[in-house]
C-alpha positions in Angstrom: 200.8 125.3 -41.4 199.0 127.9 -43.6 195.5 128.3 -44.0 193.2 127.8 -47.2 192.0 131.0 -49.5 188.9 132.9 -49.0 185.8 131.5 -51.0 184.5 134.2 -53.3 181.0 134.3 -51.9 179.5 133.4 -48.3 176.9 131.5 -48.1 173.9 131.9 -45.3 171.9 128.9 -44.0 168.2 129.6 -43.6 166.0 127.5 -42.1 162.2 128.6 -41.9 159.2 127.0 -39.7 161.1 123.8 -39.9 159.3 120.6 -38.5 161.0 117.3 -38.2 158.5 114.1 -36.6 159.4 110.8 -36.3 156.3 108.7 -35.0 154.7 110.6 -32.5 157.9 112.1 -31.2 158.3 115.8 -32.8 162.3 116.4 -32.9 162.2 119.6 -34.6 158.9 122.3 -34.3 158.3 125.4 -36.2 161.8 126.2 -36.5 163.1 129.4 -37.9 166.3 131.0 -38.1 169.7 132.6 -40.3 173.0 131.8 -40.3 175.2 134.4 -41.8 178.5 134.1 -42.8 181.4 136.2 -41.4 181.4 135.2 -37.7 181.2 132.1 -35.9 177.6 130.5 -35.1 177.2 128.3 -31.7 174.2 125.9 -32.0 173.5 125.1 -28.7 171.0 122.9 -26.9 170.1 120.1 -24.2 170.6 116.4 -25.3 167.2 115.6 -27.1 166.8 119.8 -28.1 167.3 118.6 -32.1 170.1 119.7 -32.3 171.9 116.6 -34.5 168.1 116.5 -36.4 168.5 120.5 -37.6 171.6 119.5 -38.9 170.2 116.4 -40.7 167.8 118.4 -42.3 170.3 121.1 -43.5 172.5 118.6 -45.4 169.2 116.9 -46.6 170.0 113.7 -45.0 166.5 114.2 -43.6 163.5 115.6 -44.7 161.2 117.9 -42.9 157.6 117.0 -42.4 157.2 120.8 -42.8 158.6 124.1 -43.8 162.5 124.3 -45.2 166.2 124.8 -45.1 168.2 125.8 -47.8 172.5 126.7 -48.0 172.8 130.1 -50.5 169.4 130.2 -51.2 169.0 125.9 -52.3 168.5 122.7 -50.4 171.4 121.2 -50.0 171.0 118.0 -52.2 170.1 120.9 -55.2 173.5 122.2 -55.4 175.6 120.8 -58.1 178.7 120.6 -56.4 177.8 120.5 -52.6 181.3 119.4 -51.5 182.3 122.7 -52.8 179.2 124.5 -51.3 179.0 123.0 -47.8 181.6 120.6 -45.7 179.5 118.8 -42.7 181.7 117.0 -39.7 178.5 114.7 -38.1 180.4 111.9 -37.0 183.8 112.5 -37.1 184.2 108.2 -37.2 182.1 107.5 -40.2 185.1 106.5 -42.2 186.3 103.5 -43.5 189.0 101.7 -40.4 190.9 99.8 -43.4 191.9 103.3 -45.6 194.5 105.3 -44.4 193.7 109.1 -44.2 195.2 110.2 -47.2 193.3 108.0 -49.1 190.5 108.4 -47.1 190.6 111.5 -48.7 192.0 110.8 -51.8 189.0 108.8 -52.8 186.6 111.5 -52.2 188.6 114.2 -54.0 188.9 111.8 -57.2 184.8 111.1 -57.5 184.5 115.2 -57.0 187.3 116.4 -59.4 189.6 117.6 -56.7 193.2 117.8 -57.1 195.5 115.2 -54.9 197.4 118.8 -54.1 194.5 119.9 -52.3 194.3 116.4 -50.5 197.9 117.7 -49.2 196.9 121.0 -48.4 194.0 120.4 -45.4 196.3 117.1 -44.4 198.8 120.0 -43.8 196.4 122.2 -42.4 195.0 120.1 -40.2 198.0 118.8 -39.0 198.1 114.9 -39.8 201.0 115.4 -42.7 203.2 112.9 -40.5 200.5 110.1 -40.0 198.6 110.8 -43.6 199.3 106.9 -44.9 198.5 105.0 -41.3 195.6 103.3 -41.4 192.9 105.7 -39.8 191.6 102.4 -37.4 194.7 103.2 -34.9 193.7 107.3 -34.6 193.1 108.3 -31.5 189.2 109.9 -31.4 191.3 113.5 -31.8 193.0 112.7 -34.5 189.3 111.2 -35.9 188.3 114.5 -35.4 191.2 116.2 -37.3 190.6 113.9 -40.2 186.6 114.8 -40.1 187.9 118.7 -40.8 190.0 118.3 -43.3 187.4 115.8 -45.1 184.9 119.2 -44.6 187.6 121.6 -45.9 188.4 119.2 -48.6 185.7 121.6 -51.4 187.3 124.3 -50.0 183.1 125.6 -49.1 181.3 128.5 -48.6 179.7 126.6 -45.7 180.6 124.8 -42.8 178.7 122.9 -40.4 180.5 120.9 -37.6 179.5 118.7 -34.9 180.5 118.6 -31.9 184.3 119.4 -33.4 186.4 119.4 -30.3 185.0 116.2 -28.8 188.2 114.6 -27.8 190.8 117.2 -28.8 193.4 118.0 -26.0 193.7 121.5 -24.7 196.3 122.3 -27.8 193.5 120.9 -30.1 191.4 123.2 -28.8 192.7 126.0 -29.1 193.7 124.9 -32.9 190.1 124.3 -33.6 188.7 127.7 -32.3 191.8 129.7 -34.0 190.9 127.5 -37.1 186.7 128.5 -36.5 187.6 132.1 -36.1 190.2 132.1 -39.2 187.4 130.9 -41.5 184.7 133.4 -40.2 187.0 136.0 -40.8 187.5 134.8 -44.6 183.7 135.5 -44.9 183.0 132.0 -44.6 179.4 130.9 -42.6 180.6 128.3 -39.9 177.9 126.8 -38.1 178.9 124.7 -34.7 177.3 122.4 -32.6 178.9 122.0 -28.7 178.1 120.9 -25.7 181.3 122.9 -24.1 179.4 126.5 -23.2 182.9 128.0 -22.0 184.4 126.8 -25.4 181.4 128.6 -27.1 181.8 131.7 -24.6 186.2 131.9 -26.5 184.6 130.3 -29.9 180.9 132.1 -30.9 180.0 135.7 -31.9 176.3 134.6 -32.3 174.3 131.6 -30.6 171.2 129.5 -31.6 169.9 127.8 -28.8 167.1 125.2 -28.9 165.2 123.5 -26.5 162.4 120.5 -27.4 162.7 121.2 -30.8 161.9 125.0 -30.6 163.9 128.2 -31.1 164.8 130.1 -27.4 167.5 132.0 -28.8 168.8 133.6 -31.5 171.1 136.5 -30.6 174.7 138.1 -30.0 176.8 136.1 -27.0 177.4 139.3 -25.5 173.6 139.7 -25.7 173.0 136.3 -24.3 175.5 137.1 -21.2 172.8 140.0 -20.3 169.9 138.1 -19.5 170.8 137.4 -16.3 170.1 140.0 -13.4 173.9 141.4 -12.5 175.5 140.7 -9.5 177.9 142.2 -7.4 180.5 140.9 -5.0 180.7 143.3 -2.0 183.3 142.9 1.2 182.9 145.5 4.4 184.2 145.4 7.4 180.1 146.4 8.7 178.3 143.6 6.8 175.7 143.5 8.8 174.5 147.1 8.7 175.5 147.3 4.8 172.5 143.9 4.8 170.1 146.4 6.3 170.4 149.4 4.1 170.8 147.1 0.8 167.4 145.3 2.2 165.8 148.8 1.9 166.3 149.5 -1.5 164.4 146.6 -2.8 167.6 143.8 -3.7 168.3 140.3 -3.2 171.5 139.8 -0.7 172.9 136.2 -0.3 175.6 136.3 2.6 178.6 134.3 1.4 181.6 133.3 3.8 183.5 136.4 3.7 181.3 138.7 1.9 177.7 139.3 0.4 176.6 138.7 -3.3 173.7 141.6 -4.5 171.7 141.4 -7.1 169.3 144.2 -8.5 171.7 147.4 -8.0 174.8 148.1 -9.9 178.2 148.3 -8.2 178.0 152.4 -8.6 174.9 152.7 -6.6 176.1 150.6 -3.7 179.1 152.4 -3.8 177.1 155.3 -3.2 175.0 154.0 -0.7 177.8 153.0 1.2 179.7 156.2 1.0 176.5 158.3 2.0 176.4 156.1 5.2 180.2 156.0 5.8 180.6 152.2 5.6 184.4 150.8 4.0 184.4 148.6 1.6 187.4 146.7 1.2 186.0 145.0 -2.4 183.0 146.0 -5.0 183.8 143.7 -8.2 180.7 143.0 -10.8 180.3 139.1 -11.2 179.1 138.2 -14.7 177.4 134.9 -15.6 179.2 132.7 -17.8 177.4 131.5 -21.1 177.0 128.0 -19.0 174.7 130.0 -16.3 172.5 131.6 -18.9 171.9 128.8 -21.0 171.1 126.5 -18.0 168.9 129.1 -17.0 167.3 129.7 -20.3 166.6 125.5 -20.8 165.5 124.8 -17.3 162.2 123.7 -18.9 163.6 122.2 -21.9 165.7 119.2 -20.6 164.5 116.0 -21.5 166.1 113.9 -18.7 167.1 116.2 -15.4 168.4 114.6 -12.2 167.1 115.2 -8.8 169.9 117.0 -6.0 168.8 117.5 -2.8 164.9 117.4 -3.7 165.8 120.2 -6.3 165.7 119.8 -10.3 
């Protein structure tokens, strides 16, 4: 199972002081960001953040009360050929129960001058060869969701922007999908993915947008995202209690686990230090780093539209 050629060009998807109201509800506020090709974009967010709305407005299935959003510099609807410009998974079901996929796919190829070849290629790619002339009403919701990738790869585009693409894929579909993700960044391709899954976008994402209410909180580098949490550090001694008091001087938080202590504000070579100057063992110093779940939970505390109560605590 090969993959598809490089486009010539990569596209960027910019989106600048977007607004989006419906009513009195405002989905989308003042929303401004880029996404470039060559690497793999998260687009990450509570339910209700506007997520599924910014990705309305990009493929102009909505339109903004204010500002814009345009694919290689045009709105999407602008673009002459927009199959070949952009390929959009939304809801991977939105297909017709009756049609089997191949002519699921068929039928869109023939209205956009695509060859039944390339209808054989992304059935290959994606792996549905063997089931291409079942009727798509007894898929199972992964295979749904391989049929909504090869309908997006069908115009072989510049662009992709995918929803939620590995709701209900097994832990081999996965891993397909992110190898697949990472295979068209690396073609210079601009793939653009919403998730709920923050470990999948930890393996998946070089770069994450991360709403909340409707407004940008984030727009940066994972490995950037993973260091706005204060560092902590896992420390075991045999002289916990006197390692406490020392730590307690120099200004640090100290939760006491079961078996060992958890620090936070001082890096694993200064209690190292500390502990050598005083002559206290330490049988383990190990840096604990947050995941991309922590730090986005962290950074949308005050953005979640409908929290539940544990313990008295939000």
């Amino acid at each position: 199972m090969g993959y598809l050629p490089a486009p010539t060009l990569g596209a960027v998807i910019e989106a600048s002081r977007l607004t989006k109201r419906y009513g009195e509800k405002t989905a989308v506020s003042d929303l401004t960001f880029t996404v470039r090709p060559g690497t793999v974009t998260g687009f990450l967010g509570p339910n209700g953040a506007g997520k599924s709305t910014t990705m309305r407005l990009i493929l102009g299935l909505d339109a903004p009360n204010e500002g814009s959003v345009t694919v290689n510099g045009k709105p999407y609807a602008k673009h002459a050929a927009p199959l070949h410009e952009v390929g959009a998974v939304l809801e991977a079901r939105a297909i017709h129960t009756g049609r089997s996929a191949r002519n699921h796919l068929l039928g869109l190829a023939t209205t956009t001058g695509i060859s039944a070849k390339r209808v054989d290629e992304v059935l290959d790619l994606v792996g549905l060869t063997e089931v291409a002339n079942k009727r798509t009403r007894g898929f199972s919701l992964g295979m749904w969701q391989r049929l909504g990738i090869a309908t997006a790869l069908l115009g072989d585009p510049h662009t992709l922007v995918l929803d939620e693409p590995v709701n209900g894929l097994d832990p081999e579909g996965i891993l397909w999908i992110r190898t697949l993700l990472k295979s068209l960044a690396d073609e210079g391709r601009t793939v653009f993915v919403s998730s709920h899954l923050m470990s999948e976008m930890a393996l998946t994402a070089e770069q994450v947008i991360i709403i909340g209410k409707g407004k940008l909180i984030a727009d940066m580098p994972v490995a950037e995202v993973m260091t706005q949490s204060r560092p902590v550090v896992k420390v075991r001694s045999p002289r916990t209690a006197e390692l406490t008091a020392l730590l307690h001087q120099q200004d640090v938080t100290v939760a006491v686990a079961a078996d060992s202590l958890e620090v936070t504000g001082l890096s694993s070579d200064d209690i190292g230090l500390l502990a050598a100057e005083h002559g206290i063992p330490l049988f383990e110093l190990t840096p604990v780093h947050a995941s991309l779940e922590e730090v986005f939970m962290a950074l949308t505390r005050d953005s979640i539209e409908y929290g539940i109560t544990v313990g008295g605590r939000r």
